[in-house]
Every structure is written in C-alpha cells, then in structure tokens.
C-alpha positions, 0 to 999 in steps of 0.5 A, a space after each residue: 481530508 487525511 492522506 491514507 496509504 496502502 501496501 500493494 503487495 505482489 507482481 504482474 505474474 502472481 497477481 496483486 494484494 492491497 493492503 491499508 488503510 494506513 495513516 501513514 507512509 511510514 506505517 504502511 512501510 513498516 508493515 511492508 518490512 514484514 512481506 516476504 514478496 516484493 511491495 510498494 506503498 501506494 498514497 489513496 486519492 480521491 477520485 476525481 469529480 
C-alpha cells in the first residue's frame, strides 16, 4: 500500500482539523505553508489486525 499523509491543523485548545489525503510529505507540507494556525503532517497507517 502507498504511504498517505495528512495536515493535522490546530491546538489542544482550539481543537484539531485533519486535512488529507496527501500522497506525500511534501504535499501535505506545502499545503501546510498556507495555514495560518500551527500544523504538523501526520503519516496514515494501517490499522492493526
């Protein structure tokens, strides 16, 4: 399986938004660059079986 990533925009305060998928780190990261609150990318894995 592809490795997916998403934009987890926010703070513990405000609460969180998830934003993906992305195909990649560097496009979730330049999507990231045109937040204006604090982001991380965040890699999506399986869930475990």
């Amino acid at each position: 399986m592809a490795t997916d990533f998403i934009l987890i925009k926010g703070n513990p305060v405000d609460g969180f938004e998830f934003v993906g998928p992305f195909p990649s780190n560097e496009d979730a990261m330049e999507h990231g660059d045109s937040v204006k609150t604090d982001w991380w990318v965040a890699e999506l894995e399986e869930p475990a079986k």
